[in-house]
C-alpha atoms as a printed R data frame, in Angstrom:
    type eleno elety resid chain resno       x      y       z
1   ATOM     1    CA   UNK     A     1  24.221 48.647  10.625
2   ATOM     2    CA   UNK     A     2  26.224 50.993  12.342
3   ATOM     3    CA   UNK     A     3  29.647 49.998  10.471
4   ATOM     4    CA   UNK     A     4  28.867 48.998   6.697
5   ATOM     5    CA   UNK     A     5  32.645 48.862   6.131
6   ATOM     6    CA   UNK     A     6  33.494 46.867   8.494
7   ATOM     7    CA   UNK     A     7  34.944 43.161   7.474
8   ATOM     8    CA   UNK     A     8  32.246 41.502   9.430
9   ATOM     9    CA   UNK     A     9  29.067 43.130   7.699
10  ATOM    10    CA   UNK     A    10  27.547 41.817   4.731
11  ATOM    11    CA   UNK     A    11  25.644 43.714   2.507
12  ATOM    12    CA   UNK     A    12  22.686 41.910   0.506
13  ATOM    13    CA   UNK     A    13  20.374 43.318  -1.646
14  ATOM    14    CA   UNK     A    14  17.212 41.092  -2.679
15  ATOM    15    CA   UNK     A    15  17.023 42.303  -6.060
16  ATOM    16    CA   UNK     A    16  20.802 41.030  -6.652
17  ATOM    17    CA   UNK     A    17  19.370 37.753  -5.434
18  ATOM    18    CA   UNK     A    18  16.010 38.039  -7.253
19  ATOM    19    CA   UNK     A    19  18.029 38.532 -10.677
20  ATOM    20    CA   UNK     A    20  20.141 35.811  -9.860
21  ATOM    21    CA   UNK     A    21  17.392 33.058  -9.502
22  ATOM    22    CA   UNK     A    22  15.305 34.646 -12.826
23  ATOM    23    CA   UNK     A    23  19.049 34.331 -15.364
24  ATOM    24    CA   UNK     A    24  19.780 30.557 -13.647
25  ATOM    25    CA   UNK     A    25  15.557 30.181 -14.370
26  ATOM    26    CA   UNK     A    26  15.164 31.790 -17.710
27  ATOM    27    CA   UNK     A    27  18.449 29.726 -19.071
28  ATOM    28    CA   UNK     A    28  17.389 26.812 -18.034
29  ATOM    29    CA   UNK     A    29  14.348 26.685 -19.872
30  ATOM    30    CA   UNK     A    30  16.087 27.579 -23.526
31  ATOM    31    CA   UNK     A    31  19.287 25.747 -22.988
32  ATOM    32    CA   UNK     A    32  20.933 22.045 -22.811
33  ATOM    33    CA   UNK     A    33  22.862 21.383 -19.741
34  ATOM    34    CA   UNK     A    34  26.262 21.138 -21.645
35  ATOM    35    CA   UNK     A    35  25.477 24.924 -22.779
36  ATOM    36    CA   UNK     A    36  23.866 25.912 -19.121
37  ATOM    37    CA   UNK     A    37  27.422 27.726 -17.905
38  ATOM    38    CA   UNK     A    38  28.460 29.573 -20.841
39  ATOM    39    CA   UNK     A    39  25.152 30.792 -21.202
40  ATOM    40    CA   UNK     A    40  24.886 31.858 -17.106
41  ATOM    41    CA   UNK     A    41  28.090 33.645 -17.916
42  ATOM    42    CA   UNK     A    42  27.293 35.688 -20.922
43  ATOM    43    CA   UNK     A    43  23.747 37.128 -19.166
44  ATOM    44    CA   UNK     A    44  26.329 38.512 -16.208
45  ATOM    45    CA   UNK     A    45  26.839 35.269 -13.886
46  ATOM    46    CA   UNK     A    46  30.159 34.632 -12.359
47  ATOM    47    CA   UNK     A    47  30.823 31.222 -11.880
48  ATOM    48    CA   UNK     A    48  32.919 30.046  -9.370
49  ATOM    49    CA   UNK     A    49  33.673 26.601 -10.204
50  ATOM    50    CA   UNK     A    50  31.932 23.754 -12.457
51  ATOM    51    CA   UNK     A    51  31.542 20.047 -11.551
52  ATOM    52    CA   UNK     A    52  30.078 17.283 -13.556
53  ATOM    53    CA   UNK     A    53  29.431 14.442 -11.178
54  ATOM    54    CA   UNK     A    54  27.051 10.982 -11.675
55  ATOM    55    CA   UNK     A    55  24.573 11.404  -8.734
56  ATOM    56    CA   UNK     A    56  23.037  8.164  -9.202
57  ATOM    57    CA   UNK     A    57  25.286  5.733 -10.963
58  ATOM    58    CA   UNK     A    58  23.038  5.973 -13.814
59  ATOM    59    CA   UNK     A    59  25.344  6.700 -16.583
60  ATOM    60    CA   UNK     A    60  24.483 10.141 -16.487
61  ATOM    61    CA   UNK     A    61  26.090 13.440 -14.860
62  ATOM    62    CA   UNK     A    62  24.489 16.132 -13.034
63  ATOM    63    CA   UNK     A    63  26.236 19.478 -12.997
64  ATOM    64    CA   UNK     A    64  26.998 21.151  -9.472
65  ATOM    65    CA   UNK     A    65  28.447 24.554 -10.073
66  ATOM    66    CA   UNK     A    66  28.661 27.797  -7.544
67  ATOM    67    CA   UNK     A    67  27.498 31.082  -8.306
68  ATOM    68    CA   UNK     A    68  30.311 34.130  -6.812
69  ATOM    69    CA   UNK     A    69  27.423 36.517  -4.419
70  ATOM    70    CA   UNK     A    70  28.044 40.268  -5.101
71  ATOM    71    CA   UNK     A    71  29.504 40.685  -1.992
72  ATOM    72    CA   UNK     A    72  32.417 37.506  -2.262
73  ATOM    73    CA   UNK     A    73  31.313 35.979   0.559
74  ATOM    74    CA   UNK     A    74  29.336 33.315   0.495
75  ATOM    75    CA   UNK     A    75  29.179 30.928  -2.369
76  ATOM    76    CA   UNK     A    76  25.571 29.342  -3.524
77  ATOM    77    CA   UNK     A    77  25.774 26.017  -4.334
78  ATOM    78    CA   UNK     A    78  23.822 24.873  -7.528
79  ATOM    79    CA   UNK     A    79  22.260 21.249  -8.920
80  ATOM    80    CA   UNK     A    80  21.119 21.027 -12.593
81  ATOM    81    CA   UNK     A    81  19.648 18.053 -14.393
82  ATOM    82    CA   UNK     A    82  18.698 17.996 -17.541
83  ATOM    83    CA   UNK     A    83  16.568 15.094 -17.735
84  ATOM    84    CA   UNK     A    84  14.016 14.126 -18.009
85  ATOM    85    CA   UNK     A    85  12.225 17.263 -19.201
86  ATOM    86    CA   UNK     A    86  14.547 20.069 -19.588
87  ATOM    87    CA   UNK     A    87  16.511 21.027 -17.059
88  ATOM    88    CA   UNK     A    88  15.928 21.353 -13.572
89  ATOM    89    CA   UNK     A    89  18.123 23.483 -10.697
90  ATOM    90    CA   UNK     A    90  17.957 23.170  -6.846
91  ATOM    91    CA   UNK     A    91  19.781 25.607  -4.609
92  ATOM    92    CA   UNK     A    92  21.769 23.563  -2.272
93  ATOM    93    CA   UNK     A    93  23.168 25.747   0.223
94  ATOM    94    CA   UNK     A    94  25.540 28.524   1.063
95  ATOM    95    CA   UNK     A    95  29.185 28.049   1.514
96  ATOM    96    CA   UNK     A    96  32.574 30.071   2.320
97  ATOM    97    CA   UNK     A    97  34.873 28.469  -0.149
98  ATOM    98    CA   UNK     A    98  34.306 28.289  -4.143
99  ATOM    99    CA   UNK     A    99  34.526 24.788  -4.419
100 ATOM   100    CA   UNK     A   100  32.911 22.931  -1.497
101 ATOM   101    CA   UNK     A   101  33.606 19.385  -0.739
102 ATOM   102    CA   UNK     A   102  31.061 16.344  -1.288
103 ATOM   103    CA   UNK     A   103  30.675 12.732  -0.892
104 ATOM   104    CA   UNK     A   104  28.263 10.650  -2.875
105 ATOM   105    CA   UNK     A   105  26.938  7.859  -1.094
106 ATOM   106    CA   UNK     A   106  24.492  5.845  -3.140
107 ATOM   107    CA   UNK     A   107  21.648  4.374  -1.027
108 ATOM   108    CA   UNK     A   108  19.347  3.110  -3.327
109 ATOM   109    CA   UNK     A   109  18.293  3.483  -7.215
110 ATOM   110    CA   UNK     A   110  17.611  7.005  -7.789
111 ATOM   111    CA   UNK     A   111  18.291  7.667  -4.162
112 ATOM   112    CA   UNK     A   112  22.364  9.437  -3.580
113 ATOM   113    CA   UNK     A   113  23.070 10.917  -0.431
114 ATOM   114    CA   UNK     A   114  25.420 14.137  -0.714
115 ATOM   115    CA   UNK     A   115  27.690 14.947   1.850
116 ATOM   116    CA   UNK     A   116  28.998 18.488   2.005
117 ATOM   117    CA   UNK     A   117  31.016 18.255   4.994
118 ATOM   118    CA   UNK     A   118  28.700 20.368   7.210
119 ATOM   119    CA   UNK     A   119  26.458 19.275   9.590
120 ATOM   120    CA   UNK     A   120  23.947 18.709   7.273
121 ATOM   121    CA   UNK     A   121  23.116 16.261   4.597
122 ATOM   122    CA   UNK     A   122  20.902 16.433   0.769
123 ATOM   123    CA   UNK     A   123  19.362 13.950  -0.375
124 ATOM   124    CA   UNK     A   124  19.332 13.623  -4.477
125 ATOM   125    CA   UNK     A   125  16.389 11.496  -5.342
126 ATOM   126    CA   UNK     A   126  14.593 10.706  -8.798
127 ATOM   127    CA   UNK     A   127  11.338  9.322  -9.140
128 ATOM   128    CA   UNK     A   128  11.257  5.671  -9.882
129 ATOM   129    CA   UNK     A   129   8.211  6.602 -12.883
130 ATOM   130    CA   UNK     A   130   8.553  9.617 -13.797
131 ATOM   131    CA   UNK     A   131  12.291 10.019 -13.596
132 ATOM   132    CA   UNK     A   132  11.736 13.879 -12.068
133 ATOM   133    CA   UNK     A   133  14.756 14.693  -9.782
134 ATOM   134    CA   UNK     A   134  14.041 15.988  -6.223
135 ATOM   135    CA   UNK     A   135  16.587 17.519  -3.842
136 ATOM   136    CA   UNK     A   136  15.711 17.563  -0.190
137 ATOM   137    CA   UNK     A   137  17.541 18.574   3.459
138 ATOM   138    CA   UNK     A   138  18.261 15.885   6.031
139 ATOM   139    CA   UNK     A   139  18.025 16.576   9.899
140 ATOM   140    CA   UNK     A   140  21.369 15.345  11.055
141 ATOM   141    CA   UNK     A   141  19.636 12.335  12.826
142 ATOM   142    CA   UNK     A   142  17.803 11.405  10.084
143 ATOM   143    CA   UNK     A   143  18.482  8.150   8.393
144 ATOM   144    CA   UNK     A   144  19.018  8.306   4.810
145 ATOM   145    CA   UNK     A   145  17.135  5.712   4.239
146 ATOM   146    CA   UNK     A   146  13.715  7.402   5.870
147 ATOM   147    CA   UNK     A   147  11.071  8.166   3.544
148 ATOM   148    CA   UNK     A   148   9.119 10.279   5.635
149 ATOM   149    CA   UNK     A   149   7.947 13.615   4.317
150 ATOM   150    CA   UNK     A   150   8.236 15.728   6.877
151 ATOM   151    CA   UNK     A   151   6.800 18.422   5.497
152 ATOM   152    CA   UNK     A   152   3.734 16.386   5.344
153 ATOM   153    CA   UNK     A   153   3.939 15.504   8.695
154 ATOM   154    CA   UNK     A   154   4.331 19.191   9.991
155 ATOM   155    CA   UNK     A   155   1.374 19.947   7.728
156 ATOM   156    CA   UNK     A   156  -0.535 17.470   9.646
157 ATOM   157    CA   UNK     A   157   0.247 18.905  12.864
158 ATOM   158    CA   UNK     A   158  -0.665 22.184  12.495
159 ATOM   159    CA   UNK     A   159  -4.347 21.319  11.160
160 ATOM   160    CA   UNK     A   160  -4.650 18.611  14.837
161 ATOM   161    CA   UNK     A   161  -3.343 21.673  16.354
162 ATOM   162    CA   UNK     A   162  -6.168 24.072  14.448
163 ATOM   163    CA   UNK     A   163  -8.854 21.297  15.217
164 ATOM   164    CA   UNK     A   164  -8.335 20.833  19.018
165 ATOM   165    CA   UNK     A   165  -8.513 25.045  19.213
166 ATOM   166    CA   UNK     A   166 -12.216 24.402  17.598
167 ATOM   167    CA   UNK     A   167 -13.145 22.392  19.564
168 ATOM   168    CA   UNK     A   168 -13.296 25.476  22.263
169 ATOM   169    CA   UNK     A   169 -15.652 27.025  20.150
170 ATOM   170    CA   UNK     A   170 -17.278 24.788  18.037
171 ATOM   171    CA   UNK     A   171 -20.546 22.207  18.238
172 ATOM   172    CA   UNK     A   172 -19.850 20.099  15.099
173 ATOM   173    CA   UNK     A   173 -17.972 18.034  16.705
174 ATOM   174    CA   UNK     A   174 -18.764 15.132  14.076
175 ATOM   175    CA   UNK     A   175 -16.986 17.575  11.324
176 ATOM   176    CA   UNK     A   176 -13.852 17.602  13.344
177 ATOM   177    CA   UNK     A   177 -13.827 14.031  13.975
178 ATOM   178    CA   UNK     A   178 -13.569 13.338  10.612
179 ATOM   179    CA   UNK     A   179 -11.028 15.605  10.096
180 ATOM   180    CA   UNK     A   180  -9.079 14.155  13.349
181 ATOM   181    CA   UNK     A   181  -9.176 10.500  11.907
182 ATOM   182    CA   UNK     A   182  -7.552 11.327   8.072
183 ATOM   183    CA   UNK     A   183  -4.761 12.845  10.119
184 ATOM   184    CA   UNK     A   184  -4.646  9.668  12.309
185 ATOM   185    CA   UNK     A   185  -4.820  7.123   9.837
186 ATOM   186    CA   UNK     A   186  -1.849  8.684   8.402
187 ATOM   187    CA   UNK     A   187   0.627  7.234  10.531
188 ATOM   188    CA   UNK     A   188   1.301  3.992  12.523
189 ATOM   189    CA   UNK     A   189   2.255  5.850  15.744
190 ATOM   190    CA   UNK     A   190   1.733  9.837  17.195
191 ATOM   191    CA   UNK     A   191   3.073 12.327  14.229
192 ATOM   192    CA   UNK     A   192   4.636 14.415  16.911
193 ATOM   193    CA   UNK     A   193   6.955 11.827  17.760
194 ATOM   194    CA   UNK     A   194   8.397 11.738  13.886
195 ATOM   195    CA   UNK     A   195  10.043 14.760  14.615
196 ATOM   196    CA   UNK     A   196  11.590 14.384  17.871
197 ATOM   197    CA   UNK     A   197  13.725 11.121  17.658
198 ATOM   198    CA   UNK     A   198  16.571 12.443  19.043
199 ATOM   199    CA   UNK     A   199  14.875 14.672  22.020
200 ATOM   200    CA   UNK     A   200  12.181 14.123  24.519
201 ATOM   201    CA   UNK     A   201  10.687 17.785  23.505
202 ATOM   202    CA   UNK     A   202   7.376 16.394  22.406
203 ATOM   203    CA   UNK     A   203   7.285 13.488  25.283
204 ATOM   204    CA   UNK     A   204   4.289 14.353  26.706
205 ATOM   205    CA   UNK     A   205   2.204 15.515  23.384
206 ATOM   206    CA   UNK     A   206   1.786 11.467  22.821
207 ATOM   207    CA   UNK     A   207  -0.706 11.335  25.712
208 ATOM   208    CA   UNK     A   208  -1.959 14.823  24.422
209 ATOM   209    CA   UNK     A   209  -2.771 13.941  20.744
210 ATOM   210    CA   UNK     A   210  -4.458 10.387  21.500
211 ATOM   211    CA   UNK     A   211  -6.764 11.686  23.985
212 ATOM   212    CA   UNK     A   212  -8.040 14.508  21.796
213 ATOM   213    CA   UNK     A   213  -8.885 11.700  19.433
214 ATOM   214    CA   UNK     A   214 -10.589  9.715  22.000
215 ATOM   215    CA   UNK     A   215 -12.399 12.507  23.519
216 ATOM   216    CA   UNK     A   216 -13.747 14.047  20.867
217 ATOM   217    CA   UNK     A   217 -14.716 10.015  19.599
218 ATOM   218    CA   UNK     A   218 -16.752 10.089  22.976
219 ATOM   219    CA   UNK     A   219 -18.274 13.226  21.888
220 ATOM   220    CA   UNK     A   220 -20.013 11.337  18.589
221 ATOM   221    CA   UNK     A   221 -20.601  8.399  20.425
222 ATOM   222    CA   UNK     A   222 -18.063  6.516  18.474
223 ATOM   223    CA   UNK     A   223 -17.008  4.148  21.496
224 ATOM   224    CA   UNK     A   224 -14.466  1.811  20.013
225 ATOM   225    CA   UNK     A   225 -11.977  4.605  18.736
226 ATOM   226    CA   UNK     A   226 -12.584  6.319  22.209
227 ATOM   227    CA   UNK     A   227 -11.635  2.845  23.805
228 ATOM   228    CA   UNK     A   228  -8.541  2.615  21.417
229 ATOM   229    CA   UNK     A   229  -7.526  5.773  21.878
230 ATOM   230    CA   UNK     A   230  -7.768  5.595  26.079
231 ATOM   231    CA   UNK     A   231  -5.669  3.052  25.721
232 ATOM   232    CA   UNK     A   232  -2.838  4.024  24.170
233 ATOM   233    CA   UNK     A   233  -2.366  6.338  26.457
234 ATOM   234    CA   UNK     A   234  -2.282  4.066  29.617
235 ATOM   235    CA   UNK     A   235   0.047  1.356  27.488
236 ATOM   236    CA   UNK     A   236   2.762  3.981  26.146
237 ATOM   237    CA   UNK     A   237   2.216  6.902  28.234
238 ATOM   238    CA   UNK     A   238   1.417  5.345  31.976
239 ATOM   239    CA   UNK     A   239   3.089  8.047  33.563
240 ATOM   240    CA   UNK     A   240   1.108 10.891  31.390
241 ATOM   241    CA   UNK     A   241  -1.160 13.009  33.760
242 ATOM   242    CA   UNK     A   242  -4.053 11.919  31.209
243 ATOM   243    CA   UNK     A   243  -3.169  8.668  32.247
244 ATOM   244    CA   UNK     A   244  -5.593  8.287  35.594
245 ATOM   245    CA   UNK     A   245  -8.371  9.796  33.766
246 ATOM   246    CA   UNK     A   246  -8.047  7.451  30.617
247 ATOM   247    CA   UNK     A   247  -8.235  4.420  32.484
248 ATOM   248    CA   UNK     A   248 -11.340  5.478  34.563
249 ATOM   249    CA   UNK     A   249 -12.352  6.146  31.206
250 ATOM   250    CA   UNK     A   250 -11.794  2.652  30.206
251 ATOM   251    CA   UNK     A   251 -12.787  1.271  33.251
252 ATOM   252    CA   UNK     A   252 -15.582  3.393  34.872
């Protein structure tokens, strides 16, 4: 930082933050939600402003308040709930003014799509047995309405990704199959192409991911998944370079 003083610099210091995220934790836990600010501001948090709003057109509110950073910049955005064990907080972003924007939109029962009036969405949900809140980030292609974890999916990927580099330097090949087909029977189509609806980044990793599957299937003799596999690749991915050697595969 070669100008601290300069309007464009920001200073931070993590243990600001770190005491920040223990006084909204530690109140929470001792305090009802109707109590939650005054308490906030007596152990040294400045609130910037202080919304009730129904999330879910349940009858009940849900406070959204921001929390003034130490250096008056940016403005963190909170969501509390107090039901239905206490309350619960979710940091939902980072803003420039005080008193940000937002649009409810609600999709389903316990499912409220928030609006900020960035490029970005949140999704407020609440489990339909166990009434636990949950607040999550939207891609801005997503659908609201998808119900795919994503973080799940990712997860996924990495381990196929792990498995294909043992396979390189590995002879229990039957271990990874295994492995290979709980990821696979995850999903309907390739996991790869969950996350790129909008792009044609992963094109190619369609052909990539099947015939891993299908070779190593050949490799425990398993010839119907191998056969399944092969083809997939020739019907969605004809143009694939795995393509020619999938159907000789299929048709030797």
């Amino acid at each position: 930082m070669s100008d601290p003083n300069n309007s464009a610099c920001t200073m931070t210091n993590p243990c600001q933050t770190e005491a920040l995220e223990y006084a909204i934790s530690n109140q929470s836990k001792t305090q009802t939600l109707q109590d939650f600010i005054t308490s906030l501001q007596t152990s040294g948090v400045e609130i910037a402003s202080e919304n009730w709003v129904d999330l879910e057109n349940d009858g009940k509110n849900e406070l959204l308040f921001t929390v003034t950073p130490p250096a008056h910049i940016y403005y963190n955005l909170w969501i509390a709930s107090d039901y239905p064990n206490g309350i619960q907080t979710f940091q939902a972003g980072a803003f420039p003014i005080a008193n940000p924007e937002f649009n409810i939109e609600t999709i389903a029962p316990g499912r409220s799509l928030i609006k900020l009036g960035l490029p970005r969405n949140l999704l407020w949900t609440r489990d339909p047995i166990t009434n636990e809140p949950t607040l999550g980030s939207l891609y801005e292609w997503q659908n609201p309405n998808d119900t795919t974890d994503y973080l799940a999916v990712n997860t996924d990927l990495k381990e196929f990704e792990q498995l294909q580099s043992q396979l390189y330097s590995s002879n229990n090949f039957t271990s990874i199959y295994d492995k290979l087909l709980i990821i696979a029977n995850h999903y309907d189509t390739c996991p790869y192409l969950l996350n790129d609806l909008t792009t044609n980044f992963y094109k190619f990793e369609g052909g990539n991911y099947y015939y891993t599957i299908g070779f190593v299937a050949e490799l425990v003799n398993d010839k119907d998944i191998a056969q399944k596999m092969y083809a997939k690749i020739v019907d969605q991915y004809p143009s694939h370079p795995m393509a020619a050697l999938a159907r000789e595969k299929i048709n030797p």
